[in-house]
PyMOL Python script that loads the backbone (N, CA, C, O; Angstrom):
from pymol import cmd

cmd.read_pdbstr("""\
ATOM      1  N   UNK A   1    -263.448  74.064 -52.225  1.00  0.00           N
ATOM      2  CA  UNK A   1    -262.440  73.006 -52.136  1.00  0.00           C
ATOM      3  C   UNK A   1    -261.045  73.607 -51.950  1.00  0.00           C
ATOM      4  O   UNK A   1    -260.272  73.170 -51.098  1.00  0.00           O
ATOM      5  N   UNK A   2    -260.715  74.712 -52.843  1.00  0.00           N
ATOM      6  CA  UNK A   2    -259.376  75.119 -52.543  1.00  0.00           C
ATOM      7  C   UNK A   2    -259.245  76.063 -51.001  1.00  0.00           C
ATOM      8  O   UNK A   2    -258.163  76.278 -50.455  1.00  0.00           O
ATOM      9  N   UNK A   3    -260.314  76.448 -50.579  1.00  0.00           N
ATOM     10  CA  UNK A   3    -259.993  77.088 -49.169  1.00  0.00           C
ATOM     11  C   UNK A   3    -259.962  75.521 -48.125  1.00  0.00           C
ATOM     12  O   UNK A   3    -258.993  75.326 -47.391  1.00  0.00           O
ATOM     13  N   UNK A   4    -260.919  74.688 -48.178  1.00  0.00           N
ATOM     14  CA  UNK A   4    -260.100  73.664 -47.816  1.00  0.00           C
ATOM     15  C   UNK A   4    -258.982  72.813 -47.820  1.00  0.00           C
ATOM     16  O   UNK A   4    -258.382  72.091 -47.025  1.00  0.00           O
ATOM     17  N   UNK A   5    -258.918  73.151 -48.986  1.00  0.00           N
ATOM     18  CA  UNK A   5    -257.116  72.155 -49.266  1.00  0.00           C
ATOM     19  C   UNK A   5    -256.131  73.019 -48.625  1.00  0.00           C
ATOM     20  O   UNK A   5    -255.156  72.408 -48.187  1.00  0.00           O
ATOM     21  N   UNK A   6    -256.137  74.889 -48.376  1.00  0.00           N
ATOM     22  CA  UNK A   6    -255.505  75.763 -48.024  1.00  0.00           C
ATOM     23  C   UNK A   6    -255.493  75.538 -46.670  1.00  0.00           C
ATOM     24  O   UNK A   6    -254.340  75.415 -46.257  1.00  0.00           O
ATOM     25  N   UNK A   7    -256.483  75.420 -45.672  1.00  0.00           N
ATOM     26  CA  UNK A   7    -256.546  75.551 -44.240  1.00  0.00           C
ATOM     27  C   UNK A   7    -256.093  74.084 -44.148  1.00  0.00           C
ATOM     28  O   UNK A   7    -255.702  73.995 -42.984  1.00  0.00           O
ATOM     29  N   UNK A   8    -255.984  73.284 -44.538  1.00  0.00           N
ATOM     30  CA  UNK A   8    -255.369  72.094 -44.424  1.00  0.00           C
ATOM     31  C   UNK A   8    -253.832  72.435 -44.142  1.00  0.00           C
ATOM     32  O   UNK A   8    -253.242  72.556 -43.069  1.00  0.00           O
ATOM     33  N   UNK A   9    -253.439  72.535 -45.280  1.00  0.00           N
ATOM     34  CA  UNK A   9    -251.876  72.890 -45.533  1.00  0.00           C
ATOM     35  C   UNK A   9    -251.442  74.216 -44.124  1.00  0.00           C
ATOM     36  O   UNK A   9    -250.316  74.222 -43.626  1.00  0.00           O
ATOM     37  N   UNK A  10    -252.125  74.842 -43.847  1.00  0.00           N
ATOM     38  CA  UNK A  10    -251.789  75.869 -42.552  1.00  0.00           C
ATOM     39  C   UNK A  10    -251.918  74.876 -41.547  1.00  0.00           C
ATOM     40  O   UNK A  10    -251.708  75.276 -40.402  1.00  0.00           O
ATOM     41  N   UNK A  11    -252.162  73.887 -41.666  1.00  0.00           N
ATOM     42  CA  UNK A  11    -252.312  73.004 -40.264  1.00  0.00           C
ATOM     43  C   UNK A  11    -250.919  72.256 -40.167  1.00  0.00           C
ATOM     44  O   UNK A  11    -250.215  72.351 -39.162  1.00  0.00           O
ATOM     45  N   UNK A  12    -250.500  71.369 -41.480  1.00  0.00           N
ATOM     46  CA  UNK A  12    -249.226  70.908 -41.699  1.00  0.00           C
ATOM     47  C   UNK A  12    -248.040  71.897 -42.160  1.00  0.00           C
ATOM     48  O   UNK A  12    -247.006  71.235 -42.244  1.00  0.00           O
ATOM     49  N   UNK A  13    -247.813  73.325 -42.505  1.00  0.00           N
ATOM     50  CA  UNK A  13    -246.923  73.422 -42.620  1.00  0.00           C
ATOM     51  C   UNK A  13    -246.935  74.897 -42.135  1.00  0.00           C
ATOM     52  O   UNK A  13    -248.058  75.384 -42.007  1.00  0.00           O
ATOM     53  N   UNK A  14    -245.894  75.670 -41.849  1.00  0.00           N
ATOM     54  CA  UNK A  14    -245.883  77.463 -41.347  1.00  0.00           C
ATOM     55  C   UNK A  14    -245.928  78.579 -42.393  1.00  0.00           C
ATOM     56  O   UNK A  14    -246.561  78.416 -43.436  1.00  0.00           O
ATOM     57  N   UNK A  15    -245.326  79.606 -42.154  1.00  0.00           N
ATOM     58  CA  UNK A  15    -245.461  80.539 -43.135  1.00  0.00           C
ATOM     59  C   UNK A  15    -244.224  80.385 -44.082  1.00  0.00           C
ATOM     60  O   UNK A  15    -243.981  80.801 -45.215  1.00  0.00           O
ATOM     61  N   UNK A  16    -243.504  79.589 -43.132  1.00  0.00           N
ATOM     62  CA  UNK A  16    -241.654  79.567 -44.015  1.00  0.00           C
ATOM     63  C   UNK A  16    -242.011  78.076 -44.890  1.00  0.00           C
ATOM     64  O   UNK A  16    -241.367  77.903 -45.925  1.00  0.00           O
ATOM     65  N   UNK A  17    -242.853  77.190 -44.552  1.00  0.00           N
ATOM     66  CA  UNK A  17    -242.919  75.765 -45.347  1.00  0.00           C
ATOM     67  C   UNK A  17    -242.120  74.752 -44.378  1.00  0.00           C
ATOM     68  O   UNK A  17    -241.724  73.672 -44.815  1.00  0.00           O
ATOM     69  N   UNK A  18    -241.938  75.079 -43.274  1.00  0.00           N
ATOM     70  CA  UNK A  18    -241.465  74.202 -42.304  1.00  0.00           C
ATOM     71  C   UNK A  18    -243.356  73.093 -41.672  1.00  0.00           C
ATOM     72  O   UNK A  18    -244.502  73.208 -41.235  1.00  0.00           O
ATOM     73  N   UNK A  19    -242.313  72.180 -42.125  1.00  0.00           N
ATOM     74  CA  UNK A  19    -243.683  70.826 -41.486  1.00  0.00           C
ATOM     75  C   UNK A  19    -243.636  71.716 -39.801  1.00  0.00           C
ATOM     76  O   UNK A  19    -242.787  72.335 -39.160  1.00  0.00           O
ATOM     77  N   UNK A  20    -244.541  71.470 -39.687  1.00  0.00           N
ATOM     78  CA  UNK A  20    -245.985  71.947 -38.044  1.00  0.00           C
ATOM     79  C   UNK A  20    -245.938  70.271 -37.303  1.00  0.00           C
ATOM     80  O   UNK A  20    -245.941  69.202 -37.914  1.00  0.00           O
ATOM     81  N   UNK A  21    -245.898  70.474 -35.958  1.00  0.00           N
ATOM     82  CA  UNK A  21    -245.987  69.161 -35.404  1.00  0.00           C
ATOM     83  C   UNK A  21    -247.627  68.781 -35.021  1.00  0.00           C
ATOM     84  O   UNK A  21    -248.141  69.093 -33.947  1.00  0.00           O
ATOM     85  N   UNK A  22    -248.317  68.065 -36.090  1.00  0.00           N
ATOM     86  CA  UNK A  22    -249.546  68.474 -36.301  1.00  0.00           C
ATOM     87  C   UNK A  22    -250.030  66.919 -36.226  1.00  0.00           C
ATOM     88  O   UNK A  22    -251.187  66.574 -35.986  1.00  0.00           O
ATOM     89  N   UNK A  23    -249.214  66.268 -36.411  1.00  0.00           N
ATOM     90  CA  UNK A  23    -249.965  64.814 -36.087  1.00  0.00           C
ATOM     91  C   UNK A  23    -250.271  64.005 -37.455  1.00  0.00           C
ATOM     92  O   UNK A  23    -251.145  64.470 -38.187  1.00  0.00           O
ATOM     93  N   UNK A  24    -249.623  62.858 -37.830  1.00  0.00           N
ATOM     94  CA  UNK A  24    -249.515  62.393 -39.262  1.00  0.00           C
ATOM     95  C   UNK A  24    -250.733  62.322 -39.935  1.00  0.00           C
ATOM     96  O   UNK A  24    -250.700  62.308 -41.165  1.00  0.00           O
ATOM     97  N   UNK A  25    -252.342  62.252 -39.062  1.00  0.00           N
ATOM     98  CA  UNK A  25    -253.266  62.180 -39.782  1.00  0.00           C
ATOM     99  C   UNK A  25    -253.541  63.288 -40.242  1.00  0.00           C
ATOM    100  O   UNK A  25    -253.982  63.300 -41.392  1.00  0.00           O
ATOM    101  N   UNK A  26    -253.406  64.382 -39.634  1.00  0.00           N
ATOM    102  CA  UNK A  26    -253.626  65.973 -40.348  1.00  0.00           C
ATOM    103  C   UNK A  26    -252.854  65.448 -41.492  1.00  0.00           C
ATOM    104  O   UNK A  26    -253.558  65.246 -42.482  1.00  0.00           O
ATOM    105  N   UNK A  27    -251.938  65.246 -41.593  1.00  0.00           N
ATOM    106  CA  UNK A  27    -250.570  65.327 -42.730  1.00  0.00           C
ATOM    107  C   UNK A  27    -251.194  64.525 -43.652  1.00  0.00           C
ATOM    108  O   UNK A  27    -251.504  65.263 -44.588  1.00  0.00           O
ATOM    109  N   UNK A  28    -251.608  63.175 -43.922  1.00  0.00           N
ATOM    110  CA  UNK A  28    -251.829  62.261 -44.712  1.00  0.00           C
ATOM    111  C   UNK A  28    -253.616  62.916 -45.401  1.00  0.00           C
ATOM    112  O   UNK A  28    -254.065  62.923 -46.547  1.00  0.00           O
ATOM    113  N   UNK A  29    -254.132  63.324 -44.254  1.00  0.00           N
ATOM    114  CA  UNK A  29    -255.522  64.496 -45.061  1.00  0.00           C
ATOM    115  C   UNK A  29    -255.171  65.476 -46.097  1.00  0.00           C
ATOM    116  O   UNK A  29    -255.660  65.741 -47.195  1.00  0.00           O
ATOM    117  N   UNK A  30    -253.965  66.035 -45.279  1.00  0.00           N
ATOM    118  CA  UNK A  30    -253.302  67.461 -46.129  1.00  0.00           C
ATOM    119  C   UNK A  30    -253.107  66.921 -47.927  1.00  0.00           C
ATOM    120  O   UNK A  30    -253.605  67.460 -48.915  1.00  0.00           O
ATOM    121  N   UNK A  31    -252.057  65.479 -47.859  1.00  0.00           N
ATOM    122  CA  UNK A  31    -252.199  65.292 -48.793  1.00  0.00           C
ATOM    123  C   UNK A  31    -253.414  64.213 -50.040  1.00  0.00           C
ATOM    124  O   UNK A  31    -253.444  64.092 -51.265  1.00  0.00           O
ATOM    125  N   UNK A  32    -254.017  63.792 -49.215  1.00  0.00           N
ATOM    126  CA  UNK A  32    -255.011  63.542 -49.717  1.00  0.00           C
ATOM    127  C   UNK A  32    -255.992  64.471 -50.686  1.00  0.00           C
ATOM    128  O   UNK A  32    -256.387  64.222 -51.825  1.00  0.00           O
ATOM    129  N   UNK A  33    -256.293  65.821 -49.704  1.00  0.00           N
ATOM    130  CA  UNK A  33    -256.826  67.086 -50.252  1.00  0.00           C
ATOM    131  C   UNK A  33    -256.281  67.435 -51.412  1.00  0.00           C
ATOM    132  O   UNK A  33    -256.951  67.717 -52.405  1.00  0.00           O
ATOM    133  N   UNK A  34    -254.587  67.442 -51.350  1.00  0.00           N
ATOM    134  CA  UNK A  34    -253.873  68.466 -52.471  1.00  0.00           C
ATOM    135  C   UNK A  34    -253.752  67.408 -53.192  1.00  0.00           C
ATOM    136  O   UNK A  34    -253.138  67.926 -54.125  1.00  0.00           O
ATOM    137  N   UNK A  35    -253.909  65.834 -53.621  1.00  0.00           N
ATOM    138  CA  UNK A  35    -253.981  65.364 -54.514  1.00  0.00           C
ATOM    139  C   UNK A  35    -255.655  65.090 -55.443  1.00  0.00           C
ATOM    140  O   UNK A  35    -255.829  64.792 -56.624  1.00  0.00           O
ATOM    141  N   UNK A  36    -256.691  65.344 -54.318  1.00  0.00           N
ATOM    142  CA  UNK A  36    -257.626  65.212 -55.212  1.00  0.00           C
ATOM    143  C   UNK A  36    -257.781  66.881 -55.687  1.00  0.00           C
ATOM    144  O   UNK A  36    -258.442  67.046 -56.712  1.00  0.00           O
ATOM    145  N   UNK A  37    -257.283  67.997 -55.093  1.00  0.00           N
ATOM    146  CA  UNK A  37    -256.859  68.961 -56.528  1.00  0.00           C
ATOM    147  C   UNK A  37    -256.765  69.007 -57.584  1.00  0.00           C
ATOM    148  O   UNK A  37    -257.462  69.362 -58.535  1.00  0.00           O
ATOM    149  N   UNK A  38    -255.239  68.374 -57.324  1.00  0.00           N
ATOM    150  CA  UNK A  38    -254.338  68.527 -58.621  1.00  0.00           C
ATOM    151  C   UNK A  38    -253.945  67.111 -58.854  1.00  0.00           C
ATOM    152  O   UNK A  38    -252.765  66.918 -58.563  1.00  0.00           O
ATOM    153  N   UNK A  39    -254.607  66.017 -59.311  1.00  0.00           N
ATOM    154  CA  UNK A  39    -253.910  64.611 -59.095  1.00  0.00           C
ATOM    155  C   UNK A  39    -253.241  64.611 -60.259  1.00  0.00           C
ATOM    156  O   UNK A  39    -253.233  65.351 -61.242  1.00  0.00           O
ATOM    157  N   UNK A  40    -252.475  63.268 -59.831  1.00  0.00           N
ATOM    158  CA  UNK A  40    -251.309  63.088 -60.620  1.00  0.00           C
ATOM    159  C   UNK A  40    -249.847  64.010 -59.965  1.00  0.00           C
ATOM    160  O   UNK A  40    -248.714  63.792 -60.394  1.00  0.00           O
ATOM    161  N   UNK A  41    -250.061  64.736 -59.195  1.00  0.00           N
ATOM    162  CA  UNK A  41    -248.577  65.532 -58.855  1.00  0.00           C
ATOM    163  C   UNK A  41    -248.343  64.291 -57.571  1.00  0.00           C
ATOM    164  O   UNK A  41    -249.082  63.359 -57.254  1.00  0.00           O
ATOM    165  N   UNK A  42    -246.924  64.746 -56.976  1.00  0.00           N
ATOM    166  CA  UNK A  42    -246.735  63.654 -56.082  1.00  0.00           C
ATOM    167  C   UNK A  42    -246.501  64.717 -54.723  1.00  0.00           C
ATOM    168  O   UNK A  42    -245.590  65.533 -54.588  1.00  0.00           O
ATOM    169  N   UNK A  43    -247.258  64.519 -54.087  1.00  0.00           N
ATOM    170  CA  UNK A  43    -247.832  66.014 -52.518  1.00  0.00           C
ATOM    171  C   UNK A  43    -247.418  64.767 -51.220  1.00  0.00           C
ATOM    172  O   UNK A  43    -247.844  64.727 -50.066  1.00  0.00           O
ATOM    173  N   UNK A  44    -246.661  64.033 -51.761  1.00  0.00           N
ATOM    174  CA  UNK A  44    -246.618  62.826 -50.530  1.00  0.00           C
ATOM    175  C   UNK A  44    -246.527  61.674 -50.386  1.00  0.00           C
ATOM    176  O   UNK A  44    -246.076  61.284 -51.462  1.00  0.00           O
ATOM    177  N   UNK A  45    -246.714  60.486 -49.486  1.00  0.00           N
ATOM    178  CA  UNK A  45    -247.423  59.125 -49.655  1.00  0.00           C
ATOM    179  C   UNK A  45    -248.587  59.270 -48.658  1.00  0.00           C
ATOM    180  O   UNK A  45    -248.360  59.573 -47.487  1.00  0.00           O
ATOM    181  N   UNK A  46    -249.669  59.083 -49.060  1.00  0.00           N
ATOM    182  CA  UNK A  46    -251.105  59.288 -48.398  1.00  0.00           C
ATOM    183  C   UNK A  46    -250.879  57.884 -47.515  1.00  0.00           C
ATOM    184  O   UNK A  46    -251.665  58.054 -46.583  1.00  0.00           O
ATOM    185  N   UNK A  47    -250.315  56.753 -47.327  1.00  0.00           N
ATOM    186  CA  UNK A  47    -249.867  55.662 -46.376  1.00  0.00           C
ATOM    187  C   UNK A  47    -249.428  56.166 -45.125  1.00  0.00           C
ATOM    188  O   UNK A  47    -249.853  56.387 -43.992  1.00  0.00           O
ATOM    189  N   UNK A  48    -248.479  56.248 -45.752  1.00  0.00           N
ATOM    190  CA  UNK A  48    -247.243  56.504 -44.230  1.00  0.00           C
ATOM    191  C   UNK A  48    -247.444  58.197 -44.041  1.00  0.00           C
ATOM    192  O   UNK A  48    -246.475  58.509 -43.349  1.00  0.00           O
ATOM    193  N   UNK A  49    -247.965  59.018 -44.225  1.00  0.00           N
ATOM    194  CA  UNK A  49    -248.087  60.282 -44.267  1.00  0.00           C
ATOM    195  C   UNK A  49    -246.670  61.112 -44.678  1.00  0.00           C
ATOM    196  O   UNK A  49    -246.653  62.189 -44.081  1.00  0.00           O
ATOM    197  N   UNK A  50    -245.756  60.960 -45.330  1.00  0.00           N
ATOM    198  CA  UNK A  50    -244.857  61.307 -45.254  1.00  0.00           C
ATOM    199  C   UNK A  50    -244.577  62.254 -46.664  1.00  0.00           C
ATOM    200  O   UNK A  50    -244.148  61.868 -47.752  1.00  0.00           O
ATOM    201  N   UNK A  51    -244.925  63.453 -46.295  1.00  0.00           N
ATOM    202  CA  UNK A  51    -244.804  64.046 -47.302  1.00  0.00           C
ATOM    203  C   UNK A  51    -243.462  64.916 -47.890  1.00  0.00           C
ATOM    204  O   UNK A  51    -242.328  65.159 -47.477  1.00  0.00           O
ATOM    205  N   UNK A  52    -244.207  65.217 -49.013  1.00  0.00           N
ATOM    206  CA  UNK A  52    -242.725  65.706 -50.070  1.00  0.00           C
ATOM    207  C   UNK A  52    -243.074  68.034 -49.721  1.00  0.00           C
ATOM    208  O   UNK A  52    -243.805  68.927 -50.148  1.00  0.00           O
ATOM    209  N   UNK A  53    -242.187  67.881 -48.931  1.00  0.00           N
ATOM    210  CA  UNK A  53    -242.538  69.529 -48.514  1.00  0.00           C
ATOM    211  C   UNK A  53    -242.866  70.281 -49.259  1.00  0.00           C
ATOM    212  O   UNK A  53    -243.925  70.908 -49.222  1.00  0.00           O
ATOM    213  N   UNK A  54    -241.687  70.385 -50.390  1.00  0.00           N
ATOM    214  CA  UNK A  54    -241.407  71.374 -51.472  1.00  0.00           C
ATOM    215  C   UNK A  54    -242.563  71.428 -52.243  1.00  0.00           C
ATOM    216  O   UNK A  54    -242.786  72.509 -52.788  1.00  0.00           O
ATOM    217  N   UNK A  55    -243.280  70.599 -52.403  1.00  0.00           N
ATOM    218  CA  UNK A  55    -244.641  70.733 -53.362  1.00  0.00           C
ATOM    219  C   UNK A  55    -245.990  70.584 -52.128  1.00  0.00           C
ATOM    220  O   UNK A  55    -247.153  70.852 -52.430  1.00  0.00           O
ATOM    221  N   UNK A  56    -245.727  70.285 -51.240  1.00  0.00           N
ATOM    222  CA  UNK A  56    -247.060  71.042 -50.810  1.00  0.00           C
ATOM    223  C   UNK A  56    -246.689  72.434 -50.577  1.00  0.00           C
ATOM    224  O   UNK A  56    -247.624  73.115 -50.997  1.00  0.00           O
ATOM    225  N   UNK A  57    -245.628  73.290 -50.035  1.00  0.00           N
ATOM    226  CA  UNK A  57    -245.778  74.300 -50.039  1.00  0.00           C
ATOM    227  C   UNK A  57    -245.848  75.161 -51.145  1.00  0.00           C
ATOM    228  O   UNK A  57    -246.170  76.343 -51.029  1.00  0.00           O
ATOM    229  N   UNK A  58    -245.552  74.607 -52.256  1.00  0.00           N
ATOM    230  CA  UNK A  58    -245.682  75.355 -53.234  1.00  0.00           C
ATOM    231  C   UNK A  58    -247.233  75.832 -53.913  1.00  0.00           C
ATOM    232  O   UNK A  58    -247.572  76.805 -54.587  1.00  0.00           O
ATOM    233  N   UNK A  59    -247.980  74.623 -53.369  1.00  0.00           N
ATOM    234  CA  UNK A  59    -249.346  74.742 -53.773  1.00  0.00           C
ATOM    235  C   UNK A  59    -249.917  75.796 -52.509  1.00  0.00           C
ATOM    236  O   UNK A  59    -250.472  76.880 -52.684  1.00  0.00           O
ATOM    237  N   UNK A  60    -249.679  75.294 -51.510  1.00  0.00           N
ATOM    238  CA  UNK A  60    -249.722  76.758 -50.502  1.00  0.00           C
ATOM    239  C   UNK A  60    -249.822  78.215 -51.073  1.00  0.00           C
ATOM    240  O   UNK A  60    -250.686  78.934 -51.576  1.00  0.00           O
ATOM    241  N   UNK A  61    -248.318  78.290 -50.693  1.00  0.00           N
ATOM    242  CA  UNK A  61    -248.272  79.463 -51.859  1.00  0.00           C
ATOM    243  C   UNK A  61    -249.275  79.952 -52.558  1.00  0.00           C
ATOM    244  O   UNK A  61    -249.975  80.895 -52.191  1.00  0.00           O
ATOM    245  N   UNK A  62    -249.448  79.048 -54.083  1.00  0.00           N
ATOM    246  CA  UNK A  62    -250.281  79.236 -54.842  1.00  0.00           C
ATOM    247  C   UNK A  62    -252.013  79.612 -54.457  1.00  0.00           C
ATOM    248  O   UNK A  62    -252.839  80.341 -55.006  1.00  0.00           O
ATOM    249  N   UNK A  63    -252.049  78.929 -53.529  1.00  0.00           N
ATOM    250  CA  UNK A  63    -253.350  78.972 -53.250  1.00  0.00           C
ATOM    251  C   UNK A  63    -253.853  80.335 -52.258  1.00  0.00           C
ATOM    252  O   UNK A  63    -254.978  80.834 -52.253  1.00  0.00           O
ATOM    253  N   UNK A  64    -252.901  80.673 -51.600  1.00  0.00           N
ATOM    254  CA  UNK A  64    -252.750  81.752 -51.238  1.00  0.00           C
ATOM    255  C   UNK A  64    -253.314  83.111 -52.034  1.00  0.00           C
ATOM    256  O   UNK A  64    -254.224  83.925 -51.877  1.00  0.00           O
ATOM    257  N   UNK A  65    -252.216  82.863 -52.991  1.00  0.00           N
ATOM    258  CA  UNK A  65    -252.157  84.106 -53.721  1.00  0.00           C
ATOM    259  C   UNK A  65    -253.730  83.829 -54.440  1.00  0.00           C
ATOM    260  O   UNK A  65    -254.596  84.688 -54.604  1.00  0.00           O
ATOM    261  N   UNK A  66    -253.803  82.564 -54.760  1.00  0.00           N
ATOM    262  CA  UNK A  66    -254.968  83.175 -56.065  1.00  0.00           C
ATOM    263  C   UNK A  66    -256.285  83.140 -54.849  1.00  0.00           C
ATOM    264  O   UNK A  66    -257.358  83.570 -55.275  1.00  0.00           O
ATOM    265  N   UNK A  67    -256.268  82.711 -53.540  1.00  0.00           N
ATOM    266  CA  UNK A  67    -257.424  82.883 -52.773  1.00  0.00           C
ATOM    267  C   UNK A  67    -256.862  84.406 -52.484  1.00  0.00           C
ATOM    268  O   UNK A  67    -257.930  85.017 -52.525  1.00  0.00           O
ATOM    269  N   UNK A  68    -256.079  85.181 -52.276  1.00  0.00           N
ATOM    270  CA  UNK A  68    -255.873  86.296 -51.964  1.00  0.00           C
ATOM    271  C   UNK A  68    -255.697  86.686 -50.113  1.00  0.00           C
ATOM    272  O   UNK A  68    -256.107  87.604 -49.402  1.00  0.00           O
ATOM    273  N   UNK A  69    -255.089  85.770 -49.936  1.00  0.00           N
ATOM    274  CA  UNK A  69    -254.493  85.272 -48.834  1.00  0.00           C
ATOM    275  C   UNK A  69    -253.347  85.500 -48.328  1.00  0.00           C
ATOM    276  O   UNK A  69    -252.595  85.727 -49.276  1.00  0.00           O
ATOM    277  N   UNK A  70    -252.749  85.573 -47.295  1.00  0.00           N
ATOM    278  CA  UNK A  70    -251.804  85.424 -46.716  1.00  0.00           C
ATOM    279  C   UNK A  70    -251.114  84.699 -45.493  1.00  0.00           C
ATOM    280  O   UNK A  70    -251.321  85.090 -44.344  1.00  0.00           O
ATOM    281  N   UNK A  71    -250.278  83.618 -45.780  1.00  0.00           N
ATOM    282  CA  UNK A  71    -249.916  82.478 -44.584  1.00  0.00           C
ATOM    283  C   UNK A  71    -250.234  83.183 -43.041  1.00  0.00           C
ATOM    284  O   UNK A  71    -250.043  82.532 -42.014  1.00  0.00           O
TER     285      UNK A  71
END
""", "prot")
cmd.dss("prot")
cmd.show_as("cartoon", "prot")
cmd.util.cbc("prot")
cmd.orient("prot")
């Protein structure tokens, strides 16, 4: 699950955390994924796809490191 929620997030965002012009349904999956993770955090609005950057990339990040990864 977390290498999926990871290759997700490489689809919506780059190595810097800049949103990817990836198409709102990638985006609204992306956060769909990173909320059935970690629910309860706020990774977005799964509606309008419009997500909150700073915390999906942060889970990026994270997921990175503990998959042993690199963007």
């Amino acid at each position: 699950m977390k290498q999926r929620v990871l290759n997700q997030l490489n689809m919506v965002l780059d190595n810097n955390g800049n949103p990817r012009a990836c198409g709102r349904d990638n985006v609204k999956k992306a956060i769909q994924l990173a909320s059935e993770l970690f629910p309860g955090m706020n990774y977005g609005d799964i509606d309008t796809g419009k997500m909150n950057v700073e915390m999906l990339y942060l889970l990026k990040q994270m997921l990175e490191l503990e998959l042993g990864q690199e963007g």
